[in-house]
FISELUM-998825 format. One record per atom (N, C-alpha, C, CB): residue in three letters; atom name; x, y, z. Coordinates in steps of 0.2 Angstrom, whole numbers, plus 5000, padded with zeros to 4 digits. Glycine has a CB too. Layout:
// FISELUM-998825
- ALA,CA,X,Y,Z .
...
This chain:
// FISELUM-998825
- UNK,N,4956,4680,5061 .
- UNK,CA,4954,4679,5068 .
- UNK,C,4948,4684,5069 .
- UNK,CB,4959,4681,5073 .
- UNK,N,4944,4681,5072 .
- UNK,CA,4937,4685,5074 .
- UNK,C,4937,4691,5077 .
- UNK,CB,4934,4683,5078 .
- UNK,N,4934,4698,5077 .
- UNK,CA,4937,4703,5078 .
- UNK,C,4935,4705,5086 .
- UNK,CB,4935,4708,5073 .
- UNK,N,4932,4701,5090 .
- UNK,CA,4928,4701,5094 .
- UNK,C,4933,4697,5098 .
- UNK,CB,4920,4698,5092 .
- UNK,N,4935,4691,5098 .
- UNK,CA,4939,4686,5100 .
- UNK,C,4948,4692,5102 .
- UNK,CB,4938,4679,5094 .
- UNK,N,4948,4696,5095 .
- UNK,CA,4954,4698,5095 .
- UNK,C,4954,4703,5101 .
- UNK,CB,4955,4701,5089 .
- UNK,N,4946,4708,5101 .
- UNK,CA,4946,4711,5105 .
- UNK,C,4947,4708,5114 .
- UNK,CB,4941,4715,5103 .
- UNK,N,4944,4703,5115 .
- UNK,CA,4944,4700,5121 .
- UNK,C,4952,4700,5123 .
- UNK,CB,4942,4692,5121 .
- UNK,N,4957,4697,5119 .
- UNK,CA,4963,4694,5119 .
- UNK,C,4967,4702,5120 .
- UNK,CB,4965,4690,5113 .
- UNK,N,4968,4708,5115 .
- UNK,CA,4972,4712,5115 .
- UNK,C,4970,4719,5118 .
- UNK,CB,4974,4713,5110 .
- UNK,N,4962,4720,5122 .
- UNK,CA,4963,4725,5127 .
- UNK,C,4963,4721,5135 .
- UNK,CB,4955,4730,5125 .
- UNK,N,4964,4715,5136 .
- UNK,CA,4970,4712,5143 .
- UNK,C,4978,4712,5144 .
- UNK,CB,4969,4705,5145 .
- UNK,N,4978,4712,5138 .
- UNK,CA,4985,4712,5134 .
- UNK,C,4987,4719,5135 .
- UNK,CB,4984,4711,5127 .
- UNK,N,4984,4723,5133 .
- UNK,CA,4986,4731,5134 .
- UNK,C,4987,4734,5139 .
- UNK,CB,4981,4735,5131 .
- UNK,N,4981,4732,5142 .
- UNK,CA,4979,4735,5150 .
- UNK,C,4984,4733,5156 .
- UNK,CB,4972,4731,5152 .
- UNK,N,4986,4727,5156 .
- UNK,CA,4992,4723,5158 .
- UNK,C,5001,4726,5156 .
- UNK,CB,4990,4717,5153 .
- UNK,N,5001,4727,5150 .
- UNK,CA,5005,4731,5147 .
- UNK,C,5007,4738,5152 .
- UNK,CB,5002,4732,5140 .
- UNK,N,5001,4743,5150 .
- UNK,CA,5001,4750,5154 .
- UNK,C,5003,4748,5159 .
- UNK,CB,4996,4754,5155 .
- UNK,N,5001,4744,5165 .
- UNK,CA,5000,4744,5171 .
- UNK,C,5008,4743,5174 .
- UNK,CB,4994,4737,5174 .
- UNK,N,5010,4737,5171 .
- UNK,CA,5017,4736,5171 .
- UNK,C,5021,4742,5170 .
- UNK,CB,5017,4731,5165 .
- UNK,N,5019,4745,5165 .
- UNK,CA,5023,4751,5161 .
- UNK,C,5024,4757,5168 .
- UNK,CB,5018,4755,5152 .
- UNK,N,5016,4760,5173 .
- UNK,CA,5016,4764,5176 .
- UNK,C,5018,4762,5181 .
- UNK,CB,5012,4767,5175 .
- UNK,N,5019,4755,5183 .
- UNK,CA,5022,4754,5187 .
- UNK,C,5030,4752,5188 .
- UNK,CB,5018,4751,5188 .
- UNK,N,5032,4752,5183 .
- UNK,CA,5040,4755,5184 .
- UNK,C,5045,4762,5183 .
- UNK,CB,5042,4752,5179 .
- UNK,N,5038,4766,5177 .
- UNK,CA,5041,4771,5180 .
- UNK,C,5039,4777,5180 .
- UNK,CB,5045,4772,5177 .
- UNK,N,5033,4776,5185 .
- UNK,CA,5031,4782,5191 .
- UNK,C,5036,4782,5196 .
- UNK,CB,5025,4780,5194 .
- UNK,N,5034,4788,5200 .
- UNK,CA,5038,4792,5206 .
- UNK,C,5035,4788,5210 .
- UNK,CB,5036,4800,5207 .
- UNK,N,5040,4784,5216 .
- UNK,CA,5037,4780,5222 .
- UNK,C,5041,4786,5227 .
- UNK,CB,5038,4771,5222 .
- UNK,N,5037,4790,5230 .
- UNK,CA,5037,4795,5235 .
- UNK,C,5034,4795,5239 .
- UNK,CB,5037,4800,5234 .
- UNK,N,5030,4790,5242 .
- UNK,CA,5026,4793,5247 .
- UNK,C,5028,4799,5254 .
- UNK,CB,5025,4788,5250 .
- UNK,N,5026,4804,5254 .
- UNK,CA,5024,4805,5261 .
- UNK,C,5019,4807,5266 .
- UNK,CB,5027,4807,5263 .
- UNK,N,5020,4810,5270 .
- UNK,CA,5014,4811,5275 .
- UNK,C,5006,4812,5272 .
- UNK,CB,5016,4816,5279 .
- UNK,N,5008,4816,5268 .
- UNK,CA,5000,4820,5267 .
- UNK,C,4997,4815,5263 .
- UNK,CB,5000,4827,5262 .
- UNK,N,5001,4811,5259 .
- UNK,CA,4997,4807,5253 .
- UNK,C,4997,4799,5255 .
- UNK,CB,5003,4808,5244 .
- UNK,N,4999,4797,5261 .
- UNK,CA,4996,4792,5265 .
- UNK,C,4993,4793,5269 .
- UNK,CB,5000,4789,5267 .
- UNK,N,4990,4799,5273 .
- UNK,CA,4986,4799,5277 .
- UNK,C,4980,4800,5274 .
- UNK,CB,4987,4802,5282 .
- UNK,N,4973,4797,5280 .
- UNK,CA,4966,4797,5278 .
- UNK,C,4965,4803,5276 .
- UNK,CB,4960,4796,5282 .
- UNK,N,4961,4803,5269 .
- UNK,CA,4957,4809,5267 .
- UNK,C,4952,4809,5268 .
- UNK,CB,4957,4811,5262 .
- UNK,N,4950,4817,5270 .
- UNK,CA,4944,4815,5274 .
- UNK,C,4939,4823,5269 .
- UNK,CB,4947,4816,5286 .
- UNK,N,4944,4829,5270 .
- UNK,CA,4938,4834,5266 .
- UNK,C,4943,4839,5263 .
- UNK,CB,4932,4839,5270 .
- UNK,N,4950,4839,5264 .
- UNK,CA,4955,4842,5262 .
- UNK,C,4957,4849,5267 .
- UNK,CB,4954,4843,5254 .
- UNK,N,4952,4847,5273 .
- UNK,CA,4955,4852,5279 .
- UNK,C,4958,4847,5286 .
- UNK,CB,4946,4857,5281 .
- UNK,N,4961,4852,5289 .
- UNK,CA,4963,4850,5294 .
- UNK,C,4958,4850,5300 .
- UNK,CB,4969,4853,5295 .
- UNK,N,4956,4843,5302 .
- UNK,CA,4949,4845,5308 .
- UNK,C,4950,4849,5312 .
- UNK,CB,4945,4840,5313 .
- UNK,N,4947,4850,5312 .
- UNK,CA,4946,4857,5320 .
- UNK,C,4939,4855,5326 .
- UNK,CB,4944,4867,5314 .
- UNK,N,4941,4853,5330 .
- UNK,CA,4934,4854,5336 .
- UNK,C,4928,4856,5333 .
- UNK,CB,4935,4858,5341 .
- UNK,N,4929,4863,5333 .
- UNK,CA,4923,4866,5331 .
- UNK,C,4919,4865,5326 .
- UNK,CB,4923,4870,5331 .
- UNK,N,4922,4864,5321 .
- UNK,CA,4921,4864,5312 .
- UNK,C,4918,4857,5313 .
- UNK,CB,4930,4865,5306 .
- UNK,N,4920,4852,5315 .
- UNK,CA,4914,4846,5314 .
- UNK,C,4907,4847,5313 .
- UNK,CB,4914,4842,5318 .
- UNK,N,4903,4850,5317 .
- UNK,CA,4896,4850,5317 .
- UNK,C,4891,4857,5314 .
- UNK,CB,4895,4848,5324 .
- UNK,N,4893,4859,5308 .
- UNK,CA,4892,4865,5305 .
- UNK,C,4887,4863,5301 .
- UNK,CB,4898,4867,5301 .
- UNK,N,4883,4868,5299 .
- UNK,CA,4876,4870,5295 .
- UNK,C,4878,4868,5288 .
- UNK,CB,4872,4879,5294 .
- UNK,N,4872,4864,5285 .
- UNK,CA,4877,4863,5278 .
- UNK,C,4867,4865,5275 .
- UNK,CB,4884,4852,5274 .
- UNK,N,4871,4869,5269 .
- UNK,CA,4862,4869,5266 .
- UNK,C,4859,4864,5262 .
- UNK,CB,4860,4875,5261 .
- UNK,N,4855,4859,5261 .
- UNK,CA,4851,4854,5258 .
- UNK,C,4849,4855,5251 .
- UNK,CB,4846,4852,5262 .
- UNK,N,4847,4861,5251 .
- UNK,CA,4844,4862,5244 .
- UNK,C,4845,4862,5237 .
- UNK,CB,4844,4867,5244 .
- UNK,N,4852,4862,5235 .
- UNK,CA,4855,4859,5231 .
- UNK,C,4855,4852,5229 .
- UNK,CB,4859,4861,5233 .
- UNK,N,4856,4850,5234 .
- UNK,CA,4854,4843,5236 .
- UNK,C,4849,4840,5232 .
- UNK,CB,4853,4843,5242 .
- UNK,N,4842,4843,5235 .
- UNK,CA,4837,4841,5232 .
- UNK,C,4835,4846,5226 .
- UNK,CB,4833,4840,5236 .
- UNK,N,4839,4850,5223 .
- UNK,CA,4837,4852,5214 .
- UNK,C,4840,4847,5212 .
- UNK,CB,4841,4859,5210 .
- UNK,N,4846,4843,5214 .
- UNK,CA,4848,4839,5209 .
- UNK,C,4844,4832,5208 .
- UNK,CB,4855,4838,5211 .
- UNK,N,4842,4831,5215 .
- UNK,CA,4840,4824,5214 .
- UNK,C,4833,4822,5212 .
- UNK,CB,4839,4820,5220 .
- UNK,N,4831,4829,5212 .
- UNK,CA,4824,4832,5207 .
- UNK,C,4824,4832,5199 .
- UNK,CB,4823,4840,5209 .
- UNK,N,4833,4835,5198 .
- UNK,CA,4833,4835,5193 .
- UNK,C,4834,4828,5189 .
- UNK,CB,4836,4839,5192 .
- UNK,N,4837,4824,5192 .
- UNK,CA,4838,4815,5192 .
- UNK,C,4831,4811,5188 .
- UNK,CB,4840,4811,5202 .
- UNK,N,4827,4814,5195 .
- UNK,CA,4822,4811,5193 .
- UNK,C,4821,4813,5187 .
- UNK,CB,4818,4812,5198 .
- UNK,N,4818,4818,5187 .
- UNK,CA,4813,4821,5180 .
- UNK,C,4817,4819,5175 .
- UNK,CB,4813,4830,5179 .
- UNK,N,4824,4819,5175 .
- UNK,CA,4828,4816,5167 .
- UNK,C,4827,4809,5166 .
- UNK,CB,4837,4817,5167 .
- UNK,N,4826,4805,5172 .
- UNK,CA,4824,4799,5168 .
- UNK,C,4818,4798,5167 .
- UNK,CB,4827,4794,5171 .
- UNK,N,4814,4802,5169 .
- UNK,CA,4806,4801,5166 .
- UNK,C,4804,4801,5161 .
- UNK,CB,4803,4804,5167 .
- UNK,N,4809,4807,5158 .
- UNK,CA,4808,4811,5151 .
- UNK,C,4812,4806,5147 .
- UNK,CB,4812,4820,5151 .
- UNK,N,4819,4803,5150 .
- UNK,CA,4822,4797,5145 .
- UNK,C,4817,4792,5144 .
- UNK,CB,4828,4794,5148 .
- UNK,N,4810,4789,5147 .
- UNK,CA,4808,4786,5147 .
- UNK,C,4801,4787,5142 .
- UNK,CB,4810,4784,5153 .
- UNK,N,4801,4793,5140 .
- UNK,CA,4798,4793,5136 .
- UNK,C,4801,4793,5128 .
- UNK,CB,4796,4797,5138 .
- UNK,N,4807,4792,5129 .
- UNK,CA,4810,4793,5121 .
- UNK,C,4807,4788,5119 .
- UNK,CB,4819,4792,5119 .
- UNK,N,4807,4781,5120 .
- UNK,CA,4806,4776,5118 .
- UNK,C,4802,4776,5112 .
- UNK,CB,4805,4772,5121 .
- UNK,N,4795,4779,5114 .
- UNK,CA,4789,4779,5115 .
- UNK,C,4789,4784,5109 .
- UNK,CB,4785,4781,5122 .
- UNK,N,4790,4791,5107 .
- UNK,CA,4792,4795,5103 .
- UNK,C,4794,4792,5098 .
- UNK,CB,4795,4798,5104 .
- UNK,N,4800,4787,5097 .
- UNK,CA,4803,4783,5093 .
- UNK,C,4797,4777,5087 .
- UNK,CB,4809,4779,5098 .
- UNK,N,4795,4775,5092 .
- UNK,CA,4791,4769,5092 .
- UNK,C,4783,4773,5090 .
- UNK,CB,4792,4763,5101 .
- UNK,N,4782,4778,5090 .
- UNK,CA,4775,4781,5090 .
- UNK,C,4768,4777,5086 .
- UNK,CB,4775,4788,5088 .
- UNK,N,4773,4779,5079 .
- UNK,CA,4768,4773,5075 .
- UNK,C,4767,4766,5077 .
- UNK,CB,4771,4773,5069 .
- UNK,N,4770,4761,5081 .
- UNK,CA,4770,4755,5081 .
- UNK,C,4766,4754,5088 .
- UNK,CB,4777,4751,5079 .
- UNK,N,4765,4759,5093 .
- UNK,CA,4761,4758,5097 .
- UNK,C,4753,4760,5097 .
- UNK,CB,4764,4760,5102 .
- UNK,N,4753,4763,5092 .
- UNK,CA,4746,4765,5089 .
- UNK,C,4744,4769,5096 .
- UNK,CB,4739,4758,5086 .
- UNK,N,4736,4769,5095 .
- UNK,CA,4731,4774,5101 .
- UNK,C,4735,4771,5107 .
- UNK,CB,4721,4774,5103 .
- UNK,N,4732,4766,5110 .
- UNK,CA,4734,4763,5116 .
- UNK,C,4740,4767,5119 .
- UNK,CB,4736,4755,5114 .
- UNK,N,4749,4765,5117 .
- UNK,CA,4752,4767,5118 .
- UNK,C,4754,4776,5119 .
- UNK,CB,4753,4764,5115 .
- UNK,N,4748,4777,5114 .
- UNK,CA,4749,4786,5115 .
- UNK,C,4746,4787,5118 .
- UNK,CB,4747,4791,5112 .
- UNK,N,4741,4785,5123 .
- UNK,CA,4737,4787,5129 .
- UNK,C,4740,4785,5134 .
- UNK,CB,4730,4783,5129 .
- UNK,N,4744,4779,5133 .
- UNK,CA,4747,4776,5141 .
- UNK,C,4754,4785,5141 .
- UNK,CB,4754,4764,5140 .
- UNK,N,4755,4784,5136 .
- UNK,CA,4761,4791,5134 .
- UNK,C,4757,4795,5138 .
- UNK,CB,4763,4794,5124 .
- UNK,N,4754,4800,5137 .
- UNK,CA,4748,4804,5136 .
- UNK,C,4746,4804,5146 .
- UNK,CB,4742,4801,5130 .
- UNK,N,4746,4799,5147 .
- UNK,CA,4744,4798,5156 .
- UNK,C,4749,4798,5158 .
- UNK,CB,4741,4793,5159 .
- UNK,N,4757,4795,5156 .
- UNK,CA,4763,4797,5158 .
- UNK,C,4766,4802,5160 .
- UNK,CB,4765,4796,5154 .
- UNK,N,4763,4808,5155 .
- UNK,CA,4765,4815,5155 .
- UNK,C,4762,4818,5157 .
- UNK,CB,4766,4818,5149 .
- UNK,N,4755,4818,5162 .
- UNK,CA,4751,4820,5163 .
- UNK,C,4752,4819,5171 .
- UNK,CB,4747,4818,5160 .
- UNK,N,4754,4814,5174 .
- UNK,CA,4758,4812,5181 .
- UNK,C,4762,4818,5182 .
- UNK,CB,4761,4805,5182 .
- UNK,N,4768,4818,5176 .
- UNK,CA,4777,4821,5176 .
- UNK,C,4774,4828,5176 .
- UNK,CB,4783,4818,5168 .
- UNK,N,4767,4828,5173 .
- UNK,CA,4767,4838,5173 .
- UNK,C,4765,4839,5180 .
- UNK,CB,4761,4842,5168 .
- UNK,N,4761,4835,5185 .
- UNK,CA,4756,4835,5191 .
- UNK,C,4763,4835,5194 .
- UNK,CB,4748,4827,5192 .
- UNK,N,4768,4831,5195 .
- UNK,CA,4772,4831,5200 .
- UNK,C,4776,4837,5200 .
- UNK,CB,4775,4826,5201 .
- UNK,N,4776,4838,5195 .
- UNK,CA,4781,4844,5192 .
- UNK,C,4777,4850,5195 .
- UNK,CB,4782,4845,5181 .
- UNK,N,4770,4851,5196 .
- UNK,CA,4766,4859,5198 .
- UNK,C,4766,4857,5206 .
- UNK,CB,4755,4861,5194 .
- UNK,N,4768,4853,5208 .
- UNK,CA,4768,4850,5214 .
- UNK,C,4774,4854,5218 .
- UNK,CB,4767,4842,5213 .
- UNK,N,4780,4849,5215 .
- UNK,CA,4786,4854,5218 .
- UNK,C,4787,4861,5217 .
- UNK,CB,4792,4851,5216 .
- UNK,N,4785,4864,5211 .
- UNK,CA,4785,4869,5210 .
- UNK,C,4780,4875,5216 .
- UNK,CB,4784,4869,5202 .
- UNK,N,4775,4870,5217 .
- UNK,CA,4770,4875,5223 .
- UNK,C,4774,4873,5230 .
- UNK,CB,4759,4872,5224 .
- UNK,N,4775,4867,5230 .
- UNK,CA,4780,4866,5236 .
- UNK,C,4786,4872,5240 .
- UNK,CB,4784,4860,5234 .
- UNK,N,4788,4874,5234 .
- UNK,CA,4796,4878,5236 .
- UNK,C,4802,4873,5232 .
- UNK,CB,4798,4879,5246 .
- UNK,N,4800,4867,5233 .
- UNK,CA,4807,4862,5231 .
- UNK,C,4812,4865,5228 .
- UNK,CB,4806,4856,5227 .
- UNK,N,4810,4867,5222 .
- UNK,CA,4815,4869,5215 .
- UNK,C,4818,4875,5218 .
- UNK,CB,4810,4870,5207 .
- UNK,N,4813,4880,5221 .
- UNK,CA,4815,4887,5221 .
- UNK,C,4821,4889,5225 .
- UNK,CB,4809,4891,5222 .
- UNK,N,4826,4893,5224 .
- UNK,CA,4834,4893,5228 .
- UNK,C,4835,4901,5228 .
- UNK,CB,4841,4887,5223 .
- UNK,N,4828,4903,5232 .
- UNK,CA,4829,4909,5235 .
- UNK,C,4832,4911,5240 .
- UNK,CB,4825,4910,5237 .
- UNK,N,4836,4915,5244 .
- UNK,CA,4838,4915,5253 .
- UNK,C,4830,4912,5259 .
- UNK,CB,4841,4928,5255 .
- UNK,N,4826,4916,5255 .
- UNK,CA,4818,4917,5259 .
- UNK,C,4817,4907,5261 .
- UNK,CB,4808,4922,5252 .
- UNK,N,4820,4904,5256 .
- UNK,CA,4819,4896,5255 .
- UNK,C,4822,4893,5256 .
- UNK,CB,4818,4893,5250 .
- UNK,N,4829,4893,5258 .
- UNK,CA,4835,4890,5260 .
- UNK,C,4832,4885,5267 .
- UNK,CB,4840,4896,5262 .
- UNK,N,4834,4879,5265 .
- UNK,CA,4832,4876,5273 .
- UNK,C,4842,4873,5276 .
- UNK,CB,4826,4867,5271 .
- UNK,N,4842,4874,5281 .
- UNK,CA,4849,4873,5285 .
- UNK,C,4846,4865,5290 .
- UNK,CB,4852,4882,5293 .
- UNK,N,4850,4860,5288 .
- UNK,CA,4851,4855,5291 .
- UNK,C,4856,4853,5293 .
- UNK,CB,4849,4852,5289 .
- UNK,N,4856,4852,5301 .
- UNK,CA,4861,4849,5303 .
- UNK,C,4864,4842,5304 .
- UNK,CB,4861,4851,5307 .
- UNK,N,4872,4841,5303 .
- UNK,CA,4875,4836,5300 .
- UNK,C,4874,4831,5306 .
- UNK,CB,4883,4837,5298 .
């Protein structure tokens, strides 16, 4: 049998199997805590809803999101270097030249930096 076809057939098979399996002999306990909405793992409180949360973190990360797939999008190009000749290394070359420009950009901005003096507080 085809090992491809086999796999189709015996990882539903499997999966099916477990499901069955933890579903006879798990702990069926519910109570209160573990059926009600979760919401943040506190108990609300009036006050505590509308609280400072800092952003900054925030945007190191999605900064850093960005930048990683930019740079992933240069692998290709690295890989392939010889087969894209000049052309390609130039388009490369203007590539990395944007990603350094945006990169001196947030860096003069503050973005990146996660000083107290730079902390921004936004409210929810």
């Amino acid at each position: 049998m085809n090992n491809l076809l086999m796999l189709f057939i015996l990882v539903p098979i499997l999966a099916l199997v477990l499901l069955i399996l933890n579903l006879l002999f798990s702990a069926h306990r519910p109570d209160e805590y573990k059926i009600s909405a979760y919401e943040c793992g506190y108990s609300a409180i009036r006050t505590q809803n509308r609280t400072d949360f800092q952003i900054q973190f925030y945007i190191v990360a999605m900064l850093f999101l960005i930048f990683d797939l930019e740079i992933l999008l240069l692998f290709p190009i690295a890989v392939t270097l010889y087969k894209v000749s000049t052309f390609g290394f130039s388009i490369a070359l203007i590539f990395f030249v944007v990603l350094t420009i945006g990169f001196i950009l947030e860096i003069g901005s503050g973005a990146i930096s996660i000083a107290k003096t730079s902390q921004t507080k936004v409210k929810k």
